[in-house]
C-alpha positions as CSV (number, residue, x, y, z in Angstrom):
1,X,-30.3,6.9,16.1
2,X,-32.8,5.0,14.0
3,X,-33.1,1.2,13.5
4,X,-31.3,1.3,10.4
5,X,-28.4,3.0,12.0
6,X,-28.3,-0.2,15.0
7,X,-28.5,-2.8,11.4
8,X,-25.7,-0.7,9.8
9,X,-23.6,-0.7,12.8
10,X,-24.3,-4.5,13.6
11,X,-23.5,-5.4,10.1
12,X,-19.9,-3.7,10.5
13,X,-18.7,-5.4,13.8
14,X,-19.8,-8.7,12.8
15,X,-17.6,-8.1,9.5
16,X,-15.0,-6.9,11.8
17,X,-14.6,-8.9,14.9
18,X,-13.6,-11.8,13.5
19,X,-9.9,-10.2,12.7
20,X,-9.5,-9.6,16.1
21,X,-10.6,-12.1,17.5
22,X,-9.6,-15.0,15.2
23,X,-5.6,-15.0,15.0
24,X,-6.1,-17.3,11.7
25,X,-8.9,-14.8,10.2
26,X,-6.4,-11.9,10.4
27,X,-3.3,-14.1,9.4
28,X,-5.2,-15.5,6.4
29,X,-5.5,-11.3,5.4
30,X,-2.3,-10.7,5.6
31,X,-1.4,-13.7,3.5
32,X,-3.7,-12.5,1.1
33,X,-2.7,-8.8,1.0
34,X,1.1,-9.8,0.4
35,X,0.3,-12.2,-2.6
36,X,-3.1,-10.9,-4.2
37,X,-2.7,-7.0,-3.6
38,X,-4.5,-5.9,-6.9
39,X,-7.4,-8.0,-5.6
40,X,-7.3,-7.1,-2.3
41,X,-7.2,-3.3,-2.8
42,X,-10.2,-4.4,-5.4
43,X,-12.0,-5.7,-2.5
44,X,-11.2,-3.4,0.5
45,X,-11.9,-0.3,-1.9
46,X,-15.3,-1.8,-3.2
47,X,-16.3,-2.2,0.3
48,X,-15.0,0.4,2.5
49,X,-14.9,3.7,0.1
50,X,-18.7,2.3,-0.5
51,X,-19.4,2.1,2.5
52,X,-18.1,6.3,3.2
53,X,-20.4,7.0,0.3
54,X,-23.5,5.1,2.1
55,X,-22.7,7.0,5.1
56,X,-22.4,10.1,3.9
57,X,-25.6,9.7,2.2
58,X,-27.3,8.8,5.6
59,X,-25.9,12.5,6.8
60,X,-27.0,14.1,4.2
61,X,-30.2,12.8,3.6
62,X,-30.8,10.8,6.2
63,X,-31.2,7.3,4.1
64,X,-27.9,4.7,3.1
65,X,-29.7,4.4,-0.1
66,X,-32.3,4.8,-2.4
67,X,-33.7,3.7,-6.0
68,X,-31.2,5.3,-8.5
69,X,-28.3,5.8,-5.9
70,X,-26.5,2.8,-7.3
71,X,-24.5,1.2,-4.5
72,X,-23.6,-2.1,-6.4
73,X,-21.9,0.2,-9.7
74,X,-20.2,2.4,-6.8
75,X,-18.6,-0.7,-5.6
76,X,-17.8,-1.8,-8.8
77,X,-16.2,1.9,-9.5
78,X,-14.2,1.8,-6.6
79,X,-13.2,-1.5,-6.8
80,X,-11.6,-0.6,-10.1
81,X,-10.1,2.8,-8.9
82,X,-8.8,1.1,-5.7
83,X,-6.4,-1.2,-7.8
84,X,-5.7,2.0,-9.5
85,X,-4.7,3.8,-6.1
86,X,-2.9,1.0,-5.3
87,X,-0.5,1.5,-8.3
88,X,-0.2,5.0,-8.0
89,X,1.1,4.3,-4.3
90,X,3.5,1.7,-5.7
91,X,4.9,4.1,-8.6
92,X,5.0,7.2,-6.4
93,X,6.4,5.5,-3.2
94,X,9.1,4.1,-5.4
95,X,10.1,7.2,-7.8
96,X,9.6,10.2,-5.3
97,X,12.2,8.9,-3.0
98,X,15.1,8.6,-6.4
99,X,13.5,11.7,-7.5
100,X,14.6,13.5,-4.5
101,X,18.5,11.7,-4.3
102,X,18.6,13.5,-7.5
103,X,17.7,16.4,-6.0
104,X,20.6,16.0,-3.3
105,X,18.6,14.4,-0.5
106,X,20.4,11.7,0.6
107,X,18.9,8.7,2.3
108,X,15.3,9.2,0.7
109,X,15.2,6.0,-1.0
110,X,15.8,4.0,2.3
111,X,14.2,6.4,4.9
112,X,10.1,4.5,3.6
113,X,11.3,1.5,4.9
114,X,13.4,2.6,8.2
115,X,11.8,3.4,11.6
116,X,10.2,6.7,11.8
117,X,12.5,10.3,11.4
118,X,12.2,13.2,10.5
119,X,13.5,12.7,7.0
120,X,11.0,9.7,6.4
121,X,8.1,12.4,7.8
122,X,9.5,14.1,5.2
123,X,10.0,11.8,2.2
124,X,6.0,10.3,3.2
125,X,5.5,14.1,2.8
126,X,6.8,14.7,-0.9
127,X,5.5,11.2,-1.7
128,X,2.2,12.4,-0.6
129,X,2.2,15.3,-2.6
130,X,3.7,14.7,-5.7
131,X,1.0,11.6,-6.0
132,X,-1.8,14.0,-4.9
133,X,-1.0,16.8,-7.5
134,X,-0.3,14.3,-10.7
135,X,-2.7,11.6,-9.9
136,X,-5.8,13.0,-7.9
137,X,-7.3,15.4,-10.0
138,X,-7.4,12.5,-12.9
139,X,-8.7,10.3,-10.5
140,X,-11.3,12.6,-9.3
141,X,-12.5,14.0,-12.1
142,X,-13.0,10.4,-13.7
143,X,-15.1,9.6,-9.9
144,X,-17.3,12.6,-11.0
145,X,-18.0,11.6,-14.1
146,X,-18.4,8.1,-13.3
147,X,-20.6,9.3,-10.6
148,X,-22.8,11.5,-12.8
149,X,-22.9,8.3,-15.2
150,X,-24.3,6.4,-12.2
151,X,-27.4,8.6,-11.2
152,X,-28.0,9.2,-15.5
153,X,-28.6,5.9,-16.2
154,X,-31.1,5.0,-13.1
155,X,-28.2,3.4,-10.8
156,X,-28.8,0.0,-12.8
157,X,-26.1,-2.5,-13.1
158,X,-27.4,-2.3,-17.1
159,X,-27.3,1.3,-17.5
160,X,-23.8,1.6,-15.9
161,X,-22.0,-0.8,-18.7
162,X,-23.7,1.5,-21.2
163,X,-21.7,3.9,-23.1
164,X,-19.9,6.4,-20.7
165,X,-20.4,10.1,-22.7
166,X,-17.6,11.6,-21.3
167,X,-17.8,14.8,-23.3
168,X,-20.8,15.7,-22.5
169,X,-20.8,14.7,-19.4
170,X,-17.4,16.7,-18.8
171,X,-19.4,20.1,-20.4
172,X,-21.5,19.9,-17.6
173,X,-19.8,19.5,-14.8
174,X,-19.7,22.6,-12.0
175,X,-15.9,23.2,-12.7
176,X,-15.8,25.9,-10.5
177,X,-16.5,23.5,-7.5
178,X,-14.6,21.0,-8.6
179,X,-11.5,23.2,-9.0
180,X,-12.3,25.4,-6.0
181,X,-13.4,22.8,-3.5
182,X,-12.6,19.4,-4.3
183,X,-9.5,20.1,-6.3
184,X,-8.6,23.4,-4.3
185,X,-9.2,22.3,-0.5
186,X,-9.5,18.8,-0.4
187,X,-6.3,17.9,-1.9
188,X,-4.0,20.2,0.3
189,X,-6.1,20.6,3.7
190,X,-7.3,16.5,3.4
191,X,-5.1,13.9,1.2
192,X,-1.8,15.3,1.3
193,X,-1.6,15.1,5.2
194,X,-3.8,12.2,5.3
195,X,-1.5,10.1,2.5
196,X,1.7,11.3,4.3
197,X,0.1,9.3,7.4
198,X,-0.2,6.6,4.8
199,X,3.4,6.3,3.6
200,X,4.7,6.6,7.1
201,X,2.6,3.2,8.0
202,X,3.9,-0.2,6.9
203,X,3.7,-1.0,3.7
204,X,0.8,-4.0,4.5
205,X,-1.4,-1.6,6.4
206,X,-1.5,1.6,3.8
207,X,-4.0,0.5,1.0
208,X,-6.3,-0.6,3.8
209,X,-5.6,2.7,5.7
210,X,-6.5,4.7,2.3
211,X,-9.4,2.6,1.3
212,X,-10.8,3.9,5.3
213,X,-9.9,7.3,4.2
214,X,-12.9,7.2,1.5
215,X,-14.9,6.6,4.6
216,X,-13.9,9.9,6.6
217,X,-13.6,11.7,3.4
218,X,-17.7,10.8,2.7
219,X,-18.6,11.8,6.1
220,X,-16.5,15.1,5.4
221,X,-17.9,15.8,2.1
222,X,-21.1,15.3,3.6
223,X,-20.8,17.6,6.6
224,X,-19.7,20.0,4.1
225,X,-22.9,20.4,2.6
226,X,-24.9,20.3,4.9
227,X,-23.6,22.9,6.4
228,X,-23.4,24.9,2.7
């Protein structure tokens, strides 16, 4: 473990501590969370998901950043796609459940907000997976190629609110992992079980639960390659 890695690791816990140790800190979040969610999930994405990305850059290539990485237009990207998680999670929480009365299963709608069952492991479940097979591969696709935009234009705050060319861009993509791996293993073997854990939390605690899952998911991805 390098300096660096002390700094990082200080950084965090100083961030950190005070919700647990400052009953007014952690009372002022949850005051926040309940009447600013768009801008919350905006913040918590932009900072945690980020902050996966700058770690699994460490384990990969043993820096948190470097010229051209772009960690400030990664923020602003996740910021952005964190309110957009956040209203997937509200549309698909709310139209699973009355998908699946339709389908017979009685008690769905109520079974998210009761204490934990069976049938609300099972309704987090089908939540999970419906939003994972609709939304994620939009989602992830548009990271990639917001991504690729990133390192194109020199990881500048400038070149980032240049023109996006999404077709060609999109042409050169490496489909094959992107359908294979990221599409093909990550969504079923990762976010499905991982966003079932989600929709079994309370409702206050899941965007900040899935914004932490960009952090394990960066360390996975990482690992990944290295080993590869």
């Amino acid at each position: 473990m390098k300096k660096k890695d002390f700094i990082f690791i200080l950084v965090t816990i100083i961030i950190l501590l005070p919700f647990f140790v400052f009953p007014k800190v952690y009372e002022c979040y949850e005051t926040l969370n309940r009447e600013h969610g768009m801008i919350m999930s905006f913040i918590k994405f932009a900072i945690l998901s980020t902050a996966g990305e700058a770690i699994g850059l460490r384990l990969s290539k043993g820096v948190y950043n470097y010229k051209g990485f772009g960690l400030i237009p990664r923020a602003l990207v996740w910021g952005v796609f964190g309110m957009g998680i956040k209203m997937a999670m509200t549309i698909f929480s709310a139209g699973t459940p009355v998908f699946l009365e339709y389908l017979g299963v009685n008690g769905s709608i109520l079974a998210l907000a009761g204490s934990l069952t069976w049938k609300k492991v099972f309704v987090a479940f089908c939540v999970s997976t419906t939003m994972n097979c609709i939304f994620a591969p939009v989602f992830m696709t548009l990271h990639k190629i917001s991504d690729t935009h990133i390192l194109n234009t020199g990881g500048t705050l400038k070149g980032f609110f240049s023109p996006i060319h999404f077709g060609e861009i999109s042409q050169n993509l490496n489909w094959k992992v992107q359908w294979n791996f990221v599409f093909g293993k990550t969504i079923p073997f990762f976010w499905i079980p991982a966003h079932t854990i989600t929709f079994i939390l309370p409702q206050e605690w899941q965007v900040l639960f899935a914004a932490l899952l960009g952090v394990a998911l960066g360390v996975i991805l990482s690992v990944a390659s290295r080993k590869k």
